[in-house]
KEFINU-672999 format. One line per field, with one value per atom (N, C-alpha, C, O): residue number from 1; atom name; residue in three letters; z, y, x. Coordinates in Angstrom, 3 decimals, m for minus. Example, Ala and Ser with C-alpha at 12.3 -4.5 7.8 and 13.67 -1.06 7.14 Angstrom:
2
seq <- [1 1 1 1 2 2 2 2]
atom <- [N CA C O N CA C O]
type <- [ALA ALA ALA ALA SER SER SER SER]
Z <- [7.800 7.800 7.800 8.465 7.080 7.140 7.870 8.039]
Y <- [m5.690 m4.500 m3.300 m3.319 m2.250 m1.060 0.030 1.138]
X <- [13.190 12.300 13.200 14.236 12.850 13.670 12.900 13.409]
//
This chain:
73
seq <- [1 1 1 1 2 2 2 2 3 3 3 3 4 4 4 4 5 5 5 5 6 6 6 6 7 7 7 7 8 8 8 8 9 9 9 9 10 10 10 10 11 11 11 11 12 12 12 12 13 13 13 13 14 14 14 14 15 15 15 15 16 16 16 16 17 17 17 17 18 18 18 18 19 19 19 19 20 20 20 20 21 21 21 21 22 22 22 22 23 23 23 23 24 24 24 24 25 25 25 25 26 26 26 26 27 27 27 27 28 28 28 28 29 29 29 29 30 30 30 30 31 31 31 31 32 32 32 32 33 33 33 33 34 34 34 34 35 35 35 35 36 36 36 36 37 37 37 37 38 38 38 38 39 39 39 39 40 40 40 40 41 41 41 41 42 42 42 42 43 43 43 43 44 44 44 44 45 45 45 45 46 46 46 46 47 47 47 47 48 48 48 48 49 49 49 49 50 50 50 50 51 51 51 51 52 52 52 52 53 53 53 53 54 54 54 54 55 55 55 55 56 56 56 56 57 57 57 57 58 58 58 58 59 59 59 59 60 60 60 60 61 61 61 61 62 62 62 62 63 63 63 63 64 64 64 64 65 65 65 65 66 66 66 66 67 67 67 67 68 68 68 68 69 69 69 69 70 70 70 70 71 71 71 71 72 72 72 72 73 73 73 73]
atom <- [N CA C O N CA C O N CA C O N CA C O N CA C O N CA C O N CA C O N CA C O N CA C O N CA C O N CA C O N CA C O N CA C O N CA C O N CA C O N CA C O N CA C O N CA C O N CA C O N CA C O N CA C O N CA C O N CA C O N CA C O N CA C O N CA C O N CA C O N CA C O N CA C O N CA C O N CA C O N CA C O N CA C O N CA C O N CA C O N CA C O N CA C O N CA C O N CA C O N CA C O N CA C O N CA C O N CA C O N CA C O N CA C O N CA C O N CA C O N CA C O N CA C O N CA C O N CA C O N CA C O N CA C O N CA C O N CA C O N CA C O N CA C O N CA C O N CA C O N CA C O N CA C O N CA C O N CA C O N CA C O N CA C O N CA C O N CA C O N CA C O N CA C O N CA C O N CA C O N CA C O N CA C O]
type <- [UNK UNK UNK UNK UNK UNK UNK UNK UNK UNK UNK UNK UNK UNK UNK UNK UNK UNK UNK UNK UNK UNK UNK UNK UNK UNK UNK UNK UNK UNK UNK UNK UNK UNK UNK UNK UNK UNK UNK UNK UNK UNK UNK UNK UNK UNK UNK UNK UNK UNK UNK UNK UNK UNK UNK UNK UNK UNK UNK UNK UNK UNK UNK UNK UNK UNK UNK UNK UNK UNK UNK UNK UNK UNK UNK UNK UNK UNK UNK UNK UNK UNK UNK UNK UNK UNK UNK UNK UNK UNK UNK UNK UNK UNK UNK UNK UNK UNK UNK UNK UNK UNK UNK UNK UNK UNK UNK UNK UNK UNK UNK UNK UNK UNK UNK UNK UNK UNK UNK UNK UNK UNK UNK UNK UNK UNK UNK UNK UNK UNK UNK UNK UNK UNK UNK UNK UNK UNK UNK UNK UNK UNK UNK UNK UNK UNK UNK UNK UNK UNK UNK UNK UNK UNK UNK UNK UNK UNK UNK UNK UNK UNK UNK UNK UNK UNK UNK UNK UNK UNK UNK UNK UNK UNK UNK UNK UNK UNK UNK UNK UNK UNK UNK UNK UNK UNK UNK UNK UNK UNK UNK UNK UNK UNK UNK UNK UNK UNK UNK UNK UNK UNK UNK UNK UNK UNK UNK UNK UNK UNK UNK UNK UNK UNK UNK UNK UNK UNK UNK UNK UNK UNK UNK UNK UNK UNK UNK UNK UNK UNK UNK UNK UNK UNK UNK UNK UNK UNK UNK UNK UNK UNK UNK UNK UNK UNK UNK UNK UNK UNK UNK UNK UNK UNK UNK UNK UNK UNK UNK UNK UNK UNK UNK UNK UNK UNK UNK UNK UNK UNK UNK UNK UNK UNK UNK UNK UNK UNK UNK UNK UNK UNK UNK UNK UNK UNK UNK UNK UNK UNK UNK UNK]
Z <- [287.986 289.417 289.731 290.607 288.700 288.903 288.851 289.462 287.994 288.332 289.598 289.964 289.972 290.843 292.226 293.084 292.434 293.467 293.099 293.993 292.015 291.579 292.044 292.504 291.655 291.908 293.791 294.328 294.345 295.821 296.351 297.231 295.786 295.810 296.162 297.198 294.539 294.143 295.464 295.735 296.008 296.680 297.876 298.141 298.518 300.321 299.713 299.866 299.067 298.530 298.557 299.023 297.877 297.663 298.827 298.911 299.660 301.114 301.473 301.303 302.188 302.797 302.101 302.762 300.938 300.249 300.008 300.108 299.617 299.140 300.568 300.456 301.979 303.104 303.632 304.304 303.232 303.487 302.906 303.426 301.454 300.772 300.698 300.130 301.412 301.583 302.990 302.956 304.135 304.631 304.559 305.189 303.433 303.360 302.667 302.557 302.022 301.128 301.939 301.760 302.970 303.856 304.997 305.851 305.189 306.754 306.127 306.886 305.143 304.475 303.464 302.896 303.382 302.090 300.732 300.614 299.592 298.373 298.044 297.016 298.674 298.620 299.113 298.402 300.125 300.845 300.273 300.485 299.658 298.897 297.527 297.219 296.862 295.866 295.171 294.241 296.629 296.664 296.839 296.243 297.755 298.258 296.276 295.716 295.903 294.593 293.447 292.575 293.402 292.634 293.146 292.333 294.267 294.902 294.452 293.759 294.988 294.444 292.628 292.044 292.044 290.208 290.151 289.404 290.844 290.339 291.338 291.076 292.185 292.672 291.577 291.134 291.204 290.370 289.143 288.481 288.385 287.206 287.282 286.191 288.377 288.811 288.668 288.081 289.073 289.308 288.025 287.587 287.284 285.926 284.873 284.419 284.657 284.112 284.497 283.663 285.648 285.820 285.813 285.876 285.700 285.409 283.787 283.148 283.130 281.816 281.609 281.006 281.981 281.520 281.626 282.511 280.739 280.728 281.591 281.722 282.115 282.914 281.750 281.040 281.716 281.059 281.781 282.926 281.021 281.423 281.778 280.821 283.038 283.668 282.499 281.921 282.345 281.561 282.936 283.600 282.876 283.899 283.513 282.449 284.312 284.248 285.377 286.511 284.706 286.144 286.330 285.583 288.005 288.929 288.379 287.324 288.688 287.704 288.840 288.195 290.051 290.577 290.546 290.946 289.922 289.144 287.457 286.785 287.078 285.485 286.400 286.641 286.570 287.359 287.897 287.644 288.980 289.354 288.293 288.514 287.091 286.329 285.299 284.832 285.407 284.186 284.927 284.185 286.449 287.228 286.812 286.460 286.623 286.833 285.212 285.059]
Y <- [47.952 47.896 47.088 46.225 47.557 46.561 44.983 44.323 44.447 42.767 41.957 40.837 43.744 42.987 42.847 42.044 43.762 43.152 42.514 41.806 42.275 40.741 39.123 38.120 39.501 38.374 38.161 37.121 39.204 39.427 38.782 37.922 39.219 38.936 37.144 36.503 36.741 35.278 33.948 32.801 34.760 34.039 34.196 33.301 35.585 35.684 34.557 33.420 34.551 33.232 32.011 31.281 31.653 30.292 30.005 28.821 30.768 30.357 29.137 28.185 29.019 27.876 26.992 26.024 26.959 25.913 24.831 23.604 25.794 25.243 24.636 23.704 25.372 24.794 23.647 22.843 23.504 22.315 21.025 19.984 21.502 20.327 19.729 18.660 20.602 20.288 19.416 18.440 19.570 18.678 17.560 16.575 17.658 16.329 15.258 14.108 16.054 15.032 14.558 13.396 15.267 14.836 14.055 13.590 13.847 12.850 12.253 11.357 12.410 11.754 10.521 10.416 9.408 8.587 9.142 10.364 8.325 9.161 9.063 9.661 8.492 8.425 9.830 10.514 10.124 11.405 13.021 14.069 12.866 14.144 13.811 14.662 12.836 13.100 13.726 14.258 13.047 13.796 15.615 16.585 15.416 16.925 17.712 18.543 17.326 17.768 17.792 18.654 16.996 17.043 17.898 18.261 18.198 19.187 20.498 21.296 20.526 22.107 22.080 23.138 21.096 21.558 21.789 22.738 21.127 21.840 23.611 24.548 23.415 25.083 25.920 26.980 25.349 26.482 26.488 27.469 25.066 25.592 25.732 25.525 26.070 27.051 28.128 28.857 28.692 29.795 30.422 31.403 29.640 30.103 30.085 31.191 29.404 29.491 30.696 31.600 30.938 32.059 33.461 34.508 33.089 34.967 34.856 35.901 33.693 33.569 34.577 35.641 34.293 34.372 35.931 36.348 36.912 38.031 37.991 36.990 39.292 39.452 40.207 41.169 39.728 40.078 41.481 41.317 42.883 43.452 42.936 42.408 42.969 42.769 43.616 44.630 42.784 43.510 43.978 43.313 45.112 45.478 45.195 45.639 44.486 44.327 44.608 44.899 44.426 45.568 44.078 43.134 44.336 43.455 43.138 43.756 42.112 41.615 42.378 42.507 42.747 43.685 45.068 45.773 45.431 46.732 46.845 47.791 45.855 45.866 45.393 46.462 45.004 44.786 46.084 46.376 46.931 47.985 48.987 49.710 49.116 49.951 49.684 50.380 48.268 48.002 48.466 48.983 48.339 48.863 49.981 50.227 51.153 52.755 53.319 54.462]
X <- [m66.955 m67.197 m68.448 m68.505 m69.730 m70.616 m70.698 m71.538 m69.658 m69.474 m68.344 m67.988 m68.076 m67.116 m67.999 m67.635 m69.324 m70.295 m70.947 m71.410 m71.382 m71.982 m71.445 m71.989 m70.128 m69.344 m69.624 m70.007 m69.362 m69.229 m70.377 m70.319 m71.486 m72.931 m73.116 m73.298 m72.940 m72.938 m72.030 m72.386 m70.812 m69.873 m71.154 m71.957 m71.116 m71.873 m73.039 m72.593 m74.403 m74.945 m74.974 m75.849 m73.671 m73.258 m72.285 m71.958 m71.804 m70.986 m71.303 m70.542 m72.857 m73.277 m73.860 m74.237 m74.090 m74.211 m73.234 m73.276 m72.235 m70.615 m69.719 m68.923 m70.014 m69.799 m70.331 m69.684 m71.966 m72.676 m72.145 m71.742 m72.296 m71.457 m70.088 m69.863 m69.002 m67.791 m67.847 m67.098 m68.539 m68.641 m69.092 m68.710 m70.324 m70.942 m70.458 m70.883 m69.090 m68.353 m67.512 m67.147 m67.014 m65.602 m66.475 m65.719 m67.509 m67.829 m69.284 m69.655 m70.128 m70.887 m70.431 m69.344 m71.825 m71.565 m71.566 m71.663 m71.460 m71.428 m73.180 m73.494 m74.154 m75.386 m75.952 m76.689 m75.630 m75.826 m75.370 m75.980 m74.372 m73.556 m74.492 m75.327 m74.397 m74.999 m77.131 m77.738 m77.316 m78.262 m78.210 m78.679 m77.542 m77.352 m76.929 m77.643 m76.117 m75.527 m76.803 m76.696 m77.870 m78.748 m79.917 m80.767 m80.005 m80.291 m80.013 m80.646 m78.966 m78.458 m78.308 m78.072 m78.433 m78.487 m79.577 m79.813 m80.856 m82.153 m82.531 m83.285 m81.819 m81.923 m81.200 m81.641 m80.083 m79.589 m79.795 m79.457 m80.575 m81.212 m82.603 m83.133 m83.546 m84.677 m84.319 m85.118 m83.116 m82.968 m82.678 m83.280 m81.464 m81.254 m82.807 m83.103 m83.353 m84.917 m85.304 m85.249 m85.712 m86.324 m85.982 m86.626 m84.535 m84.181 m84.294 m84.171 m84.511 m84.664 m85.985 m85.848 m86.861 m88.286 m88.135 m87.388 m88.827 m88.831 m90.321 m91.026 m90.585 m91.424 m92.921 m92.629 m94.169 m95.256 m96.218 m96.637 m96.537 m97.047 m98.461 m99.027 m99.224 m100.541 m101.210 m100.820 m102.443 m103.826 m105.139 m105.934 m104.871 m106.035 m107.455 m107.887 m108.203 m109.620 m110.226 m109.844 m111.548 m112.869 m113.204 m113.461 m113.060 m114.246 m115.204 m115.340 m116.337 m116.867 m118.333 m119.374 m118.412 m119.006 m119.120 m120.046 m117.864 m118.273 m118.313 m117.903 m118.801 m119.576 m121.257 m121.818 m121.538 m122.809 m123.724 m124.892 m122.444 m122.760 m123.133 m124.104 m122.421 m122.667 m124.423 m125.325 m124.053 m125.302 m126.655 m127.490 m127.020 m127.890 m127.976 m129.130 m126.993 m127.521 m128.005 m128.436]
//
């Protein structure tokens, strides 16, 4: 059930992308669509990259005003 709203997901998404470009092929030059098309490969391999990258736990550090504060007392 969960890939079948995924899928659902991905289509509502890509609607107007895939609408933009179907017109731009039917009343645009091939100069104009093809930009548009190299366009959308670097959105969607941004997008693919970055769900690549696993996410890094933060290292907490002290303000550099409260190591100061402390060395005073």
């Amino acid at each position: 059930m969960k890939k079948v709203w995924y899928a659902v997901a991905l289509l509502v998404v890509a609607y107007p992308f895939l609408a933009v470009g179907y017109k731009l092929i039917l009343e645009e030059n091939i100069v104009t669509w093809g930009t548009y098309f190299l366009i959308l490969v670097g959105l969607v391999l941004g997008i693919w990259l970055g769900l690549r990258q696993k996410p890094t736990p933060a290292q907490p550090t002290k303000p550099a005003w409260e190591k100061a504060l402390n060395e005073r007392q």
